[in-house]
C-alpha positions as CSV (number, residue, x, y, z in Angstrom):
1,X,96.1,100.9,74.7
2,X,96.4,100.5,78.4
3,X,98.6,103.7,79.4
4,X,100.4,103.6,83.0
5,X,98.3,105.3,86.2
6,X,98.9,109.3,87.0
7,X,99.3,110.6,90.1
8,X,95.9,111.6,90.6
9,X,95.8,107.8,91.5
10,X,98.0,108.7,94.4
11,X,95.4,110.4,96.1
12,X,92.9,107.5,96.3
13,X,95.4,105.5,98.5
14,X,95.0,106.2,102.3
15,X,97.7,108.2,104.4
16,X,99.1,108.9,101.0
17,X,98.2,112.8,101.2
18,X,98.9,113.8,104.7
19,X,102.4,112.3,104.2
20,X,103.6,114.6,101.4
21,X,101.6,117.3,102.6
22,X,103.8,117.2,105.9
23,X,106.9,116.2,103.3
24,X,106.7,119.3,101.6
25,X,106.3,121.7,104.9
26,X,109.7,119.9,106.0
27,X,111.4,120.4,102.4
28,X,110.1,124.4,102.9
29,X,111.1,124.8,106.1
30,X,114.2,122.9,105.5
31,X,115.4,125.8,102.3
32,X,113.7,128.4,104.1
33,X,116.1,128.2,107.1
34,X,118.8,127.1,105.2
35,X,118.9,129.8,103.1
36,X,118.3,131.8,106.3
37,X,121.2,130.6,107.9
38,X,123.9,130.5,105.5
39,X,122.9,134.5,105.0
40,X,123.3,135.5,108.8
41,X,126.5,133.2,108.8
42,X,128.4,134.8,105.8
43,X,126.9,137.9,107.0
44,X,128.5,137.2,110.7
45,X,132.2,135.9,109.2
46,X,132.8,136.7,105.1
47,X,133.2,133.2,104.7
48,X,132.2,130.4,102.0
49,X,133.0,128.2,103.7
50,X,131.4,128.7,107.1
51,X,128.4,129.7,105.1
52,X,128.0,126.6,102.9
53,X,129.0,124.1,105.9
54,X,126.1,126.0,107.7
55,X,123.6,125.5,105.3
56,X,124.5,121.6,104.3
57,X,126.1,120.8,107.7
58,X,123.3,118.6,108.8
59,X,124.2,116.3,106.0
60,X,127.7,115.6,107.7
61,X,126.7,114.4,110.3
62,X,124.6,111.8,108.5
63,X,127.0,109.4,108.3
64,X,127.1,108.8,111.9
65,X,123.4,108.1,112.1
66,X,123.7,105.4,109.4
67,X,126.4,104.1,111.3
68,X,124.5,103.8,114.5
69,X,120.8,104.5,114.1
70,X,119.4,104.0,110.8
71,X,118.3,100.3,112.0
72,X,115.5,102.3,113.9
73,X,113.9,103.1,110.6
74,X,112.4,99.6,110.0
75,X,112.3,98.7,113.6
76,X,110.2,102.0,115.2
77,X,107.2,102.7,114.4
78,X,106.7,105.0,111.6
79,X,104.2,107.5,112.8
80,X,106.2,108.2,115.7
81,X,109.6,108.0,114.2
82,X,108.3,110.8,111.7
83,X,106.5,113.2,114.0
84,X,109.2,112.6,116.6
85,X,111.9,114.0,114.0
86,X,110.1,116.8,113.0
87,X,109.4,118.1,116.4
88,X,113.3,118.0,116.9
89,X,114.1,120.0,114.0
90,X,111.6,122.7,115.0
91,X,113.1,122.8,118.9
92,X,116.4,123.1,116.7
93,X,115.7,125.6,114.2
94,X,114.3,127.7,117.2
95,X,117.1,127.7,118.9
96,X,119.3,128.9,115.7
97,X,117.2,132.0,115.6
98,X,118.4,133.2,119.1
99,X,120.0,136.4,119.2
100,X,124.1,136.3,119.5
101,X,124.5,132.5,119.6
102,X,127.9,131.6,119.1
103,X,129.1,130.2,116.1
104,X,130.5,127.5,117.6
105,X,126.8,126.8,119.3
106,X,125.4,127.1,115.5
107,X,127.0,124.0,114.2
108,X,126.4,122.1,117.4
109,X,122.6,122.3,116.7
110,X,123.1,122.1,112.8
111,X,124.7,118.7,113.7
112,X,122.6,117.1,115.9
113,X,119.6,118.0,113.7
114,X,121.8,115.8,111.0
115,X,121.5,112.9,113.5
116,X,117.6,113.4,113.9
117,X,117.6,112.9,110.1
118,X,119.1,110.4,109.1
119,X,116.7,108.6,111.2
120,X,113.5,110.4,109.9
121,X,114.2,109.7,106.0
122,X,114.6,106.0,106.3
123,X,111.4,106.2,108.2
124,X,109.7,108.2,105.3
125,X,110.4,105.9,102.4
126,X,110.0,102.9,104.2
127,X,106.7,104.4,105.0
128,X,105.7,105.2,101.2
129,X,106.7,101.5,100.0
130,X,104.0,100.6,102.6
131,X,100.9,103.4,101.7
132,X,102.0,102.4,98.2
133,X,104.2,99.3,96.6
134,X,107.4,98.6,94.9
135,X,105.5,98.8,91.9
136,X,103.7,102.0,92.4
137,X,107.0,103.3,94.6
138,X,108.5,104.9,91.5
139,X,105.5,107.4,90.3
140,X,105.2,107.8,94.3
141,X,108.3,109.3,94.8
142,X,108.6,111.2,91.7
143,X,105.8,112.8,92.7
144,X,107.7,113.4,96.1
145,X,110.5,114.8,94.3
146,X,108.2,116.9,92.2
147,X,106.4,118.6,95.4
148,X,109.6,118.7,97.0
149,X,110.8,121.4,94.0
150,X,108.0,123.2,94.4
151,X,108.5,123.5,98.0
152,X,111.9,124.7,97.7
153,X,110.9,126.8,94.6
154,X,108.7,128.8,97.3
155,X,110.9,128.0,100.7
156,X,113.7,129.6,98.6
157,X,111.5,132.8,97.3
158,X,109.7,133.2,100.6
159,X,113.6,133.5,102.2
160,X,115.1,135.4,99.8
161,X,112.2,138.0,100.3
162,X,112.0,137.7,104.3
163,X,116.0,138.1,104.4
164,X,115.9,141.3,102.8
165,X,112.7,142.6,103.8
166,X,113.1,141.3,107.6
167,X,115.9,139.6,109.0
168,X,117.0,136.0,109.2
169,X,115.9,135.3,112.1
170,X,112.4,135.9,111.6
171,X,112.9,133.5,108.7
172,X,114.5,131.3,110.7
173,X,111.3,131.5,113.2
174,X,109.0,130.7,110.8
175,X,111.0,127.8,109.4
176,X,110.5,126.5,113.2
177,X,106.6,126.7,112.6
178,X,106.7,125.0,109.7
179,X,108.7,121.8,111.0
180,X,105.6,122.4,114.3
181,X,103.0,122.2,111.8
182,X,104.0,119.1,110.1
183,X,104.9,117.3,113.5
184,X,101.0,118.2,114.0
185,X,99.9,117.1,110.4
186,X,102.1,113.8,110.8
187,X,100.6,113.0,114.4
188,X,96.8,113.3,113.1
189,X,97.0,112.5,109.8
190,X,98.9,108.8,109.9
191,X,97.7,105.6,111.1
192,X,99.9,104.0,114.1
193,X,101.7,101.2,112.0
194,X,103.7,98.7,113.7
195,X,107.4,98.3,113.2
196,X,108.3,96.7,109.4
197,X,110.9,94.6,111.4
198,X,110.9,93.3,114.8
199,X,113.7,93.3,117.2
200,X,115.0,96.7,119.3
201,X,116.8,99.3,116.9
202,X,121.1,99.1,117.9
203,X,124.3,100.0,116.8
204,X,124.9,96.0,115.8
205,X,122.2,95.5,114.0
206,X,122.7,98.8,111.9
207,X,125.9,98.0,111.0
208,X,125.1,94.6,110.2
209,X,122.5,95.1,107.8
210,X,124.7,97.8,106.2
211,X,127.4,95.4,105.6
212,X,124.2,93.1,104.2
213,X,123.5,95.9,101.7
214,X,126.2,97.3,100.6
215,X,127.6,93.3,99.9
216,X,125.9,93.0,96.6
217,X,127.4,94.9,93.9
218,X,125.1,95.6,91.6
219,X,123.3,97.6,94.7
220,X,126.9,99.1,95.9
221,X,127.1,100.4,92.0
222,X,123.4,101.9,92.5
223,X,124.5,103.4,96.4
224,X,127.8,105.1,94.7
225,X,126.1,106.6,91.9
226,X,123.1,108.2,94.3
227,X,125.5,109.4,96.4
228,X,128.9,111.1,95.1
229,X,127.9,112.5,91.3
230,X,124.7,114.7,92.7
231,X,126.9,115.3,96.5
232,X,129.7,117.0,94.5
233,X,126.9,119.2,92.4
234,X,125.4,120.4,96.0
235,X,128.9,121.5,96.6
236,X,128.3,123.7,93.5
237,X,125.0,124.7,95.4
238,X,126.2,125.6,98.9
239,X,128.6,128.2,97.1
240,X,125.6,130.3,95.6
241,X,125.4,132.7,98.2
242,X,129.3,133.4,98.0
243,X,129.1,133.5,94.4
244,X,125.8,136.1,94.2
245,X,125.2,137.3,97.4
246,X,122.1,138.9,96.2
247,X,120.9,136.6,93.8
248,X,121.1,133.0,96.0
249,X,117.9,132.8,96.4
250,X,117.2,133.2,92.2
251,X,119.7,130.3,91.4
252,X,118.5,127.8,94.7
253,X,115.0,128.9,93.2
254,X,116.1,128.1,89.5
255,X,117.9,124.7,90.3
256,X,114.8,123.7,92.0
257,X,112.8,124.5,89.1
258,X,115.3,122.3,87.0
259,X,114.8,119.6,89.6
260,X,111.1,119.3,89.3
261,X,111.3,119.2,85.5
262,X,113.7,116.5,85.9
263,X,111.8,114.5,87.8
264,X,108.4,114.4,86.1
265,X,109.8,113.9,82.5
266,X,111.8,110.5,84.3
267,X,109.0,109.8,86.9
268,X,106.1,110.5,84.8
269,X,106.4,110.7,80.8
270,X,109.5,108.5,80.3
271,X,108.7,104.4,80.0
272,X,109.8,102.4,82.2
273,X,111.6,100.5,79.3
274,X,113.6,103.5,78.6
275,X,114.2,104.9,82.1
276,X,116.5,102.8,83.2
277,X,119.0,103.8,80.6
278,X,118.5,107.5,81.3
279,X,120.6,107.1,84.8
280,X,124.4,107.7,83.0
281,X,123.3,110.5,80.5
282,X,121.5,112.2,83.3
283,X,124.6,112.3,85.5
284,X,126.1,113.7,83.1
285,X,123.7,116.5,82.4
286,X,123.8,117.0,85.9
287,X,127.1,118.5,85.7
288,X,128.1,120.0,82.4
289,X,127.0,123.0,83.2
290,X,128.4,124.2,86.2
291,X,132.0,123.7,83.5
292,X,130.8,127.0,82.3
293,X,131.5,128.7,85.5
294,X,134.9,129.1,85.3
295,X,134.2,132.0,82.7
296,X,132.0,134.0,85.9
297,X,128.6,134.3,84.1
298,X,126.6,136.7,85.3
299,X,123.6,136.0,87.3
300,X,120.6,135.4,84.4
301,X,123.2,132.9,82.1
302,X,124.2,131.5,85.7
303,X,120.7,130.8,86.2
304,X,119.5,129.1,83.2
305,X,123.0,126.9,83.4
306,X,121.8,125.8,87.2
307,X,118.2,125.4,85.6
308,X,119.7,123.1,82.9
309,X,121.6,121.1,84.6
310,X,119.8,120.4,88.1
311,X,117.3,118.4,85.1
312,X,120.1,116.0,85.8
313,X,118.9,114.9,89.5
314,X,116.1,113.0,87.8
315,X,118.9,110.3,87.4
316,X,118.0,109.7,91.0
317,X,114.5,108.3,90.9
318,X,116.0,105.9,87.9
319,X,118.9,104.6,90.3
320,X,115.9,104.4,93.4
321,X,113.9,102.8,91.5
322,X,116.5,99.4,90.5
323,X,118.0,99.6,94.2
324,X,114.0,99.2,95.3
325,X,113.2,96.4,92.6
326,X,117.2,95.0,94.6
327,X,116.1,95.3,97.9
328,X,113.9,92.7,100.4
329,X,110.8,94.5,101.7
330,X,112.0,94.1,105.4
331,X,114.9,96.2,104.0
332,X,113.5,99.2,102.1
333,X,113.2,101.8,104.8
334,X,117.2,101.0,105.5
335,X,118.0,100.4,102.2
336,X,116.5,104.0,101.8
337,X,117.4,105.4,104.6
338,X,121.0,104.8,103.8
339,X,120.8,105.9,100.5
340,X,119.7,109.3,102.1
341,X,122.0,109.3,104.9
342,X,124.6,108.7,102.1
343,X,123.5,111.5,99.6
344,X,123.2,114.1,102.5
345,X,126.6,113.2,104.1
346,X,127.9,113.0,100.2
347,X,126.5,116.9,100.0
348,X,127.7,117.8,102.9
349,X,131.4,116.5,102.7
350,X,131.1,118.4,99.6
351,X,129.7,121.8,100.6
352,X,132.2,121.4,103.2
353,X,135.2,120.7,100.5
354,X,133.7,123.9,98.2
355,X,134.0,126.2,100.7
356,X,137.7,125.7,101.4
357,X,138.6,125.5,97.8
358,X,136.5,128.5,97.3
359,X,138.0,130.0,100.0
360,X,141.5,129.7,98.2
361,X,140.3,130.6,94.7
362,X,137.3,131.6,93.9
363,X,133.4,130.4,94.5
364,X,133.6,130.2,90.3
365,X,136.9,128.0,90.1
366,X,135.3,125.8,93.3
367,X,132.2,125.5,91.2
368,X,134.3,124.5,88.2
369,X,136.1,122.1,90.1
370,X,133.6,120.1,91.6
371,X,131.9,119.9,88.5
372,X,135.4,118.3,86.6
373,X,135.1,115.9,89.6
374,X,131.1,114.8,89.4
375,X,132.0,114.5,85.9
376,X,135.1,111.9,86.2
377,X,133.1,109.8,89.0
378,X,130.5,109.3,86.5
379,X,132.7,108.4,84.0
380,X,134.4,105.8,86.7
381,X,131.1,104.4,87.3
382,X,129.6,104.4,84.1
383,X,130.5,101.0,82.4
384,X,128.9,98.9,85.5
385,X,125.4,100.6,85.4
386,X,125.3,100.6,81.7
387,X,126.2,97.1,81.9
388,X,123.7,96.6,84.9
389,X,121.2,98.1,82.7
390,X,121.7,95.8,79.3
391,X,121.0,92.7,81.5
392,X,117.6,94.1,83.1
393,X,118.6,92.8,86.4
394,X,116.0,92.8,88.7
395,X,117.0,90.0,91.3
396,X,115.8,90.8,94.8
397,X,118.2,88.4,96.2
398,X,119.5,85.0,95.6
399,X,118.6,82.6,98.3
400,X,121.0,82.8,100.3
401,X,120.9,86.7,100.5
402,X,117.1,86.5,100.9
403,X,117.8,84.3,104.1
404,X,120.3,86.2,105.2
405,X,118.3,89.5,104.7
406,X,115.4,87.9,106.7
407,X,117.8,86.6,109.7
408,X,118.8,90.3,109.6
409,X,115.4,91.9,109.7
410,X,114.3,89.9,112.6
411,X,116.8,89.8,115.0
């Protein structure tokens, strides 16, 4: 019985290594300062909702750059692109450890560090359907997904321990040497690839290739479900430290955790037969749990409900994997891109909408709510993917699409 390839095979393909290497210093860095930063925030104003917009605020601004950059993810070249990006986010993350910077100042860098990003994941997994395949993308970026929840397993204990022991901005600092680092390991350890399409990145042809993607339903279906079910369950995220103070860094650590094992029982142990009808159920799983919060559980029963139910982000990789199998190669890294720009600006929008709720009620009730709403959206959305699903569809494009897609890649 021929039985599917592991992810040792991973390591035999060149670049393959220095790229997740470098993608899991980010994801640290990126919950290590996070964390970091929503502390000294909350700390500075008693807010929620300062605090959560401060940790997920970069995703806000992600809907601008998939409005007018994310074209640059298939038309610069990757090695650059990447390295580029990282660099930015360590200048940025430097500056947010200044002593007595304003507020104000605070979100003007957490913003611009959004823009940076949106261009940066597009160029990521356009990258990995290169070093890898469409085929092979799937056990590729489960195993992303899996080193990216061990990353913020350990960004997430590493903060929680240097916030109380130090300060948050000595977190903050070493969050900045982290993003260095990987700019460094990115530089050396990538081969200088040409552009996957030609033509200059611009706001036109960003917008035009978005209107090309998101005109075919069966991949608007895939974009809505990737982006507003998990976005509202980060809004149940960015409330942690409101909601345990001392504890935030045990649940972020704990839904991590749940993450990971979400993503290697889909990505690595489930068919691919049977995966595809995981995506609904998932969802779902995703946010039953956080229903419980309306009754305050204390910290441990809180934890193994975040554990339980952040499983449920493994629907991702099943919904990644169709809109790949959807998508012309020319495409993926914008294709991708935007599903990240989406997802983060879905997260943020939601942090952002958490916080004022909680800020009326309670971080419990806003947790509650957010999960009746993930919940509903699913349901909304459920009947096309299940449908979807039955039929097996797996068109890239019809002709006309795939000429269209082409004209679009090129220009």
């Amino acid at each position: 019985m021929r039985t599917s390839p592991g992810y040792a095979s991973l390591f035999r393909t060149p670049e393959f290594t220095p790229l997740f290497l470098c993608s899991a210093a980010q994801t640290a860095a990126q919950t290590l300062g996070g964390l970091a930063l929503g502390t000294l925030v909350f700390r500075a104003t008693e807010s929620p909702l300062l605090a959560a917009v401060s940790m997920f605020g970069p995703s806000l601004a992600q809907v601008v750059g998939a409005t007018f950059l994310l074209s640059g993810s298939d038309r610069l070249p990757p090695r650059a692109t990447l390295t580029g990006t990282a660099l930015a986010f360590a200048a940025g993350t430097a500056v947010l450890a200044l002593p007595g910077l304003p507020v104000a100042a605070v979100f003007a860098v957490v913003l611009v560090q959004g823009l940076v990003a949106s261009l940066g994941g597009g160029a990521r997994w356009g990258l990995l359907t290169e070093i890898l395949s469409k085929e092979r993308y799937p056990l590729g970026r489960s195993f992303f997904n899996m080193v990216s929840g061990l990353a913020q397993i350990g960004g997430y204990a590493a903060g929680g321990v240097l916030v109380a022991v130090l300060t948050p901005r000595a977190a903050l600092l070493l969050a900045a040497v982290l993003y260095a680092g990987a700019a460094l390991g990115l530089r050396l350890g990538l081969t200088d690839r040409p552009p996957r399409a030609t033509g200059r990145p611009s706001v036109r042809a960003t917008r035009r290739v978005n209107a090309l993607l998101w005109s075919s339903p069966p991949r608007r279906r895939l974009f809505l479900a990737l982006w507003v079910p998990n976005g509202l369950i980060v809004g149940c995220e960015s409330l942690y430290v409101s909601y345990a103070p001392g504890a935030a860094g045990t649940l972020f650590a704990c839904a991590a955790l749940g993450m990971l094992a979400g993503d290697v029982t889909v990505g690595r142990l489930v068919p691919p037969g049977r995966r595809a009808r995981l995506g609904v159920p998932l969802l779902l799983v995703l946010a039953g749990p956080y229903l419980l919060f309306f009754l305050r559980p204390p910290v441990p029963l809180a934890a193994v409900l975040v554990l339980v139910a952040s499983a449920g982000f493994g629907a991702s990789l099943v919904q990644q994997e169709r809109l790949v199998a959807l998508t012309p190669t020319e495409l993926s890294g914008h294709a991708l891109g935007l599903t990240s720009a989406g997802m983060l600006t879905a997260q943020g929008v939601s942090a952002a909408l958490a916080g004022a709720v909680a800020q009326l009620t309670s971080p419990a009730v806003a947790m509650t709510a957010m999960a009746v709403a993930s919940t509903a959206v699913t349901g909304m959305l459920a009947r096309g993917l299940r449908a979807a699903d039955a039929r097996g569809d797996r068109r890239v494009e019809n002709p006309v699409n795939r000429k269209r897609a082409g004209d679009a890649g090129t220009r």
